[in-house]
C-alpha positions as CSV (number, residue, x, y, z in Angstrom):
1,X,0.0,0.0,0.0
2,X,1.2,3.8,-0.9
3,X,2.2,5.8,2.2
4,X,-1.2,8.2,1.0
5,X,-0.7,12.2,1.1
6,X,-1.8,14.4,3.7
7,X,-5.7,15.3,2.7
8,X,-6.8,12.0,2.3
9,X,-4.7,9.6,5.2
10,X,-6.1,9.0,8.7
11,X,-2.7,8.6,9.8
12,X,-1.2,12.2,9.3
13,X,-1.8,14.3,12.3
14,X,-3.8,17.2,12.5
15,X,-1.4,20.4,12.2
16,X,-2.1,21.4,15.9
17,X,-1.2,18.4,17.5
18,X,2.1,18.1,14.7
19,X,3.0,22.1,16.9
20,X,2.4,20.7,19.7
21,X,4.4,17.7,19.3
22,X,7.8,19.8,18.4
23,X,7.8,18.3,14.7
24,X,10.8,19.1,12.6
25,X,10.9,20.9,9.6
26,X,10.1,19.5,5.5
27,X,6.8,17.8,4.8
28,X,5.7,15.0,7.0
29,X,4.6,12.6,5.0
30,X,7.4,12.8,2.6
31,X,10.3,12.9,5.2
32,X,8.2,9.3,6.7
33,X,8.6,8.0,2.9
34,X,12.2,8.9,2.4
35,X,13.5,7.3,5.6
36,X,11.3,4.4,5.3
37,X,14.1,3.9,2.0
38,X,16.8,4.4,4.1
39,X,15.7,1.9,6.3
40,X,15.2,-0.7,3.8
41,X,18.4,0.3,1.7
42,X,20.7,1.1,4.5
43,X,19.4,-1.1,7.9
44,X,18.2,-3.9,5.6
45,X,14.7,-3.5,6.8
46,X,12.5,-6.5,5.8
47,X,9.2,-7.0,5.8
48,X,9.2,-9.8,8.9
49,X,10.9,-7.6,10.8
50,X,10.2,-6.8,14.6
51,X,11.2,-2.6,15.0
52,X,11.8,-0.7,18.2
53,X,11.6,2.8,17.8
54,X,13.2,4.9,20.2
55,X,11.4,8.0,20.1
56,X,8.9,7.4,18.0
57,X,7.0,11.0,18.4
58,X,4.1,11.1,16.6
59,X,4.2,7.9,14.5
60,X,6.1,10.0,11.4
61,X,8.3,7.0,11.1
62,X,5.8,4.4,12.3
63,X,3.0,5.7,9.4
64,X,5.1,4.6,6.3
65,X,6.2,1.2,8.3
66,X,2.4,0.3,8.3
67,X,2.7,-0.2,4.7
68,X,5.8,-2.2,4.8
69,X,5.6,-4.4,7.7
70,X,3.7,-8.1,7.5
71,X,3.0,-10.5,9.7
72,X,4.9,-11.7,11.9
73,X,6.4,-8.4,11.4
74,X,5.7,-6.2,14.1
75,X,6.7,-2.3,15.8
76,X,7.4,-1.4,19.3
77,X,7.7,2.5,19.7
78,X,8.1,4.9,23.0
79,X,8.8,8.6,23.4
80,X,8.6,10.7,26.2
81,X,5.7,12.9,25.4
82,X,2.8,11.9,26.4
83,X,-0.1,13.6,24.1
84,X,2.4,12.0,21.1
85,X,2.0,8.5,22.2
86,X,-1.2,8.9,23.0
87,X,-2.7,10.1,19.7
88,X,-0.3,7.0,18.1
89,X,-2.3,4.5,20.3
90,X,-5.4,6.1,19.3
91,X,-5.0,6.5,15.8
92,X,-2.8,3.7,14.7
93,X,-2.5,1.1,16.8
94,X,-6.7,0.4,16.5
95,X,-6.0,-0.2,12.5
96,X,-2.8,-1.6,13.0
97,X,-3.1,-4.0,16.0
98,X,0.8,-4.6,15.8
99,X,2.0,-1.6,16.2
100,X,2.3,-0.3,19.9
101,X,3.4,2.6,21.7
102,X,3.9,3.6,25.3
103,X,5.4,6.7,26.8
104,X,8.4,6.4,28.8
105,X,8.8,9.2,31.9
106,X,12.1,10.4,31.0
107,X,13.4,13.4,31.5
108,X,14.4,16.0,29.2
109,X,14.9,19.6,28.9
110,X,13.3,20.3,25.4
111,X,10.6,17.1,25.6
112,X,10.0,16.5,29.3
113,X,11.5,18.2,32.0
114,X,10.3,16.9,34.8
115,X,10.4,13.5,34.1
116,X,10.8,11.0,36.6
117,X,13.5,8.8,35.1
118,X,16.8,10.0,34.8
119,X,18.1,8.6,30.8
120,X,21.0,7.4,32.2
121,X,19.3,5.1,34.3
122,X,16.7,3.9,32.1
123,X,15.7,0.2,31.3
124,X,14.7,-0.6,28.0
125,X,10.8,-2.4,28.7
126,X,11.7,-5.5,26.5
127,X,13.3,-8.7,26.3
128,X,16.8,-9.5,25.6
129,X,17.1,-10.1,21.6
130,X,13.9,-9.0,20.7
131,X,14.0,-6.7,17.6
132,X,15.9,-7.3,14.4
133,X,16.0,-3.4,13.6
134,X,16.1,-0.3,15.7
135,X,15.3,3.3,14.5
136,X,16.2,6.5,16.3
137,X,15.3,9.3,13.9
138,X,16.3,12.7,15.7
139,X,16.2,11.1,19.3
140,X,20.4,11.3,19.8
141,X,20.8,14.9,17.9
142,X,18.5,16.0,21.9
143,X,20.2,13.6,24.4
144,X,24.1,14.2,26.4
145,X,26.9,11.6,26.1
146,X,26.1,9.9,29.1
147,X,22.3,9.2,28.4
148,X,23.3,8.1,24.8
149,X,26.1,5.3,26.0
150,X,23.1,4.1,28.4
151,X,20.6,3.8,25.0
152,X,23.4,2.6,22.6
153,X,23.5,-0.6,25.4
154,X,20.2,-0.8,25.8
155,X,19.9,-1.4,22.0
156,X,22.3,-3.8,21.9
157,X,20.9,-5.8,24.6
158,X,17.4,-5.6,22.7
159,X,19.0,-6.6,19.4
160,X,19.2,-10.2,18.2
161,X,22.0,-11.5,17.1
162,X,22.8,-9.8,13.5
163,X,20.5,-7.1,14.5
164,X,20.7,-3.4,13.0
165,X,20.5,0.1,14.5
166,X,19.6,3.0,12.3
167,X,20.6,6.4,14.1
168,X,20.8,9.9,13.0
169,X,23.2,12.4,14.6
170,X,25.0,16.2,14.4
171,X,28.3,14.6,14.4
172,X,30.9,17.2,15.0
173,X,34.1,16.5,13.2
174,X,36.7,18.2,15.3
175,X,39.7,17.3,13.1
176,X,37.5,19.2,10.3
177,X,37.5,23.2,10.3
178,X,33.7,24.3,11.1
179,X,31.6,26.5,9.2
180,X,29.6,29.1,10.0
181,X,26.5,27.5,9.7
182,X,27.7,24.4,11.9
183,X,28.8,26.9,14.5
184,X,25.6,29.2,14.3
185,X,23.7,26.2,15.0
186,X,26.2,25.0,18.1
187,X,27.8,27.9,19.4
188,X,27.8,26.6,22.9
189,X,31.0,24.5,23.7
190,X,30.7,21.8,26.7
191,X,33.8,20.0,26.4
192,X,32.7,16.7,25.4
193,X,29.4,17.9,23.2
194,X,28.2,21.1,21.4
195,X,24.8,22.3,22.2
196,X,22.8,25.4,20.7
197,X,21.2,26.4,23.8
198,X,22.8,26.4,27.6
199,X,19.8,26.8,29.3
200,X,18.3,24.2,27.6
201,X,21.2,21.5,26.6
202,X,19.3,18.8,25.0
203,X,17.3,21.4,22.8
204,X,19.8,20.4,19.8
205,X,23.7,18.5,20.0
206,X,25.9,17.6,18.7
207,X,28.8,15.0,19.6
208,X,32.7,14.3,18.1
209,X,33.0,11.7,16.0
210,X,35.4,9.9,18.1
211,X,33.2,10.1,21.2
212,X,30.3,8.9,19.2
213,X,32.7,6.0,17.6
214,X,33.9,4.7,20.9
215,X,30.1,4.9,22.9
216,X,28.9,2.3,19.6
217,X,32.4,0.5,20.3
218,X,31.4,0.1,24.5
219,X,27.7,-0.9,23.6
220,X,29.3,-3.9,21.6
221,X,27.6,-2.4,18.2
222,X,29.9,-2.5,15.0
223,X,29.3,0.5,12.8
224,X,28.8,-0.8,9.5
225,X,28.1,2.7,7.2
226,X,28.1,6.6,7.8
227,X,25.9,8.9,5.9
228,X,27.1,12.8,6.7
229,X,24.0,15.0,6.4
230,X,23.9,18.3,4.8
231,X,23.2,20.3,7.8
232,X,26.8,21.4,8.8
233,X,26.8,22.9,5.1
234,X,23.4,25.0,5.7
235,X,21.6,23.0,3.5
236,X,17.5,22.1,4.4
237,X,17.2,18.8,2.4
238,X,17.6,15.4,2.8
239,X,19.8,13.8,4.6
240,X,19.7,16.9,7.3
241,X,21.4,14.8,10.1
242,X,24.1,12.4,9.9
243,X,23.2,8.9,10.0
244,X,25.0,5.8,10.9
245,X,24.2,2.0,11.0
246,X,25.2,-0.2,13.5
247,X,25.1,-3.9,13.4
248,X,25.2,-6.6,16.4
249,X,27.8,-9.7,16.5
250,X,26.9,-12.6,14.5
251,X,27.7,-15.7,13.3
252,X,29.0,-14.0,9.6
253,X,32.1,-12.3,9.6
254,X,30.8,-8.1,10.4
255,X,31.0,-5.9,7.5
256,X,33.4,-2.8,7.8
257,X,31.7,0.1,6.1
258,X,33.1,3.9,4.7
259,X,32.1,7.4,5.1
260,X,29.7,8.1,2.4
261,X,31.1,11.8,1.3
């Protein structure tokens, strides 16, 4: 089935409750199409495929999957804002009885700042080895170091063996010279990260390559491709963020992958 456009699909939200959900820029149905491609081309997503979504907002991501998944293919997505999840459960899950969401109380400074769980302490709510693919579309690019190690091993421990993890990122290239519009958009300098706003840190950030490299490395993920996004060149199109694809031990012999330039 087509991902359908925006006048005639149940499934796209209403443009209030896309405000009040803190939706990115560029069309929402098309951005859902194009990653659902990446997916497939770059994470190897198949149609019997079980999905975790970490952040899975207001089901941008989850709407196209309902057109690719089949049984036993299935989706598992959580965010930390509330009215989000709970228009997903609503509106999707009824037509789509394997797809499920539930909101996660973790705190966050642009999302949900009085949370009750710190992200560095939190628990992924599933069993070990239980999704071949996870998606985090604009989930690391408003979390610190720290929470991001704790979610990298958290994936891993959900993955199966042979598993992927699709991420996007600001990766900050310290070796390379910054532009202006990389350091318009970070200006604030933390030592370990850059982040756009000090009073709010997780509003937007972005992490060195080689911290990112060596959090995947400690989660026990092997980093298979890089995609760099067009965002530290001021460019609004797509791929904005960086993305990277991560891939859990198995029996086969791990794939090294190259910077895609």
């Amino acid at each position: 089935m087509r991902w359908r456009t925006r006048n005639d699909n149940p499934l796209v939200p209403p443009a209030r409750a896309l405000r009040a959900a803190g939706i990115g820029g560029g069309d929402y149905v098309a951005v859902g199409c194009q990653f659902l491609e990446y997916f497939k081309d770059f994470a190897s997503l198949g149609r019997h495929d079980a999905v975790l979504e970490i952040g899975c907002g207001i089901g941008r991501m989850a709407g196209p999957l309902t057109t690719w998944l089949q049984e036993p293919g299935r989706y598992e997505g959580f965010d930390v804002v509330r009215s989000s999840v709970s228009w997903c459960t609503k509106t999707i899950s009824p037509r789509y009885p394997r797809f499920h969401f539930q909101c996660l109380d973790v705190a966050n400074s642009l999302y949900n700042p009085r949370g009750r769980l710190r992200p560095e302490d939190l628990a992924f709510p599933f069993a070990d080895g239980s999704f071949d693919v996870i998606i985090g579309v604009s989930v690391f690019t408003h979390m610190l170091p720290d929470a991001v190690s704790r979610y990298l091993r958290e994936a891993r421990r959900v993955l199966r063996p042979g598993g992927r993890l699709f991420a996007t990122w600001f990766v900050w290239q310290a070796d390379v010279p910054a532009t202006e519009d990389a350091l318009q958009l970070f200006p604030v300098d933390c030592d370990s990260h850059r982040v756009a706003r000090r009073d709010k840190p997780e509003a937007v950030v972005a992490i060195p390559e080689s911290l990112i490299v060596e959090i995947y490395r400690l989660a026990g993920l092997n980093v298979t491709r890089t995609v760099e996004g067009n965002w530290r060149r001021g460019v609004h199109a797509l791929p904005y963020q960086d993305m990277i694809i991560a891939s859990t031990p198995s029996t086969e012999a791990v794939v090294t992958g190259a910077r895609d330039r």
